[in-house]
N, C-alpha and C positions, 0 to 999 in steps of 0.2 A: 504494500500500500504506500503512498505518497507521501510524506512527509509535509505539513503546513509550519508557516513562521505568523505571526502575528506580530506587525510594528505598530507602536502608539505613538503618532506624530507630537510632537511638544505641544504642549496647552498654550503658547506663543501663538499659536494659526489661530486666529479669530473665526468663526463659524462662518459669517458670511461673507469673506474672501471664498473661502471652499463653498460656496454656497455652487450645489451640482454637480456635487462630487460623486455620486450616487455612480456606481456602473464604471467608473473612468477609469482607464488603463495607465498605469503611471512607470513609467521606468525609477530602477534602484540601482544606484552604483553607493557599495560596502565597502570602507577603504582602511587598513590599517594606517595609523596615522606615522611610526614607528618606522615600517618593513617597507611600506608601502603596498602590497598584496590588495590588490580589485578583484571584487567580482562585480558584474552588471546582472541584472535579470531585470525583468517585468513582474506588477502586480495587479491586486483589482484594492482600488480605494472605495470606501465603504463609510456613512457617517453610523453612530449607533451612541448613543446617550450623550451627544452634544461633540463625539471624539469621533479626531477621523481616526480609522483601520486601514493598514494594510495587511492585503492575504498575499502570500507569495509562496515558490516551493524551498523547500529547507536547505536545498543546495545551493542556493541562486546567494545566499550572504552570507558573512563574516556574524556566528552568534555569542555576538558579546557585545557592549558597549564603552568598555575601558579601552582605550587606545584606538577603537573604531567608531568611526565617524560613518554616517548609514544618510544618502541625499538620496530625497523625493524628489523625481522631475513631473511635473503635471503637466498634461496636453496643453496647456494655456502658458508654457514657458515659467510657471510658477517651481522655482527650487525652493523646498524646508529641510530642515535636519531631523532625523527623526530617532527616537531608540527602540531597541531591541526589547521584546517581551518574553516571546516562549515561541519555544517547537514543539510540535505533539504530533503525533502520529497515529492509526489506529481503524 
């Protein structure tokens, strides 16, 4: 089975900047700040009790947030910085 990651974009994004965020395909580039080491991958952004979501597959980023720095690119050329929550799988 697939491996999912869930990011919780900083409480910095104001709700109605993202306002339509619903459905939107966002690219993620994971970067160690340190090594340097990228990975890029694609998500689907998502709002749900006031916060965006991203769902992505658990390969596609770096899971941690210490020394990793994780950018949201939004269809609308909007970049956020975002952190690392959880992988789960199942």
């Amino acid at each position: 089975m697939k491996k999912l990651i869930l990011i919780l974009l900083l409480s910095l994004i104001s709700v109605d900047v993202r306002a339509g965020v619903e459905n939107s395909v966002v690219k993620i580039v994971s970067r160690s700040i340190s090594s340097g080491t990228t990975f890029r991958s694609s998500g689907l952004a998502f709002q749900n009790n006031g916060k965006i979501w991203i769902v992505c597959s658990e390969h596609g980023i770096l899971h941690d947030n210490e020394d990793i720095q994780h950018q949201i690119f939004f269809p609308d050329g909007t970049k956020v910085i975002a952190d690392y929550v959880v992988s789960d799988w199942g």
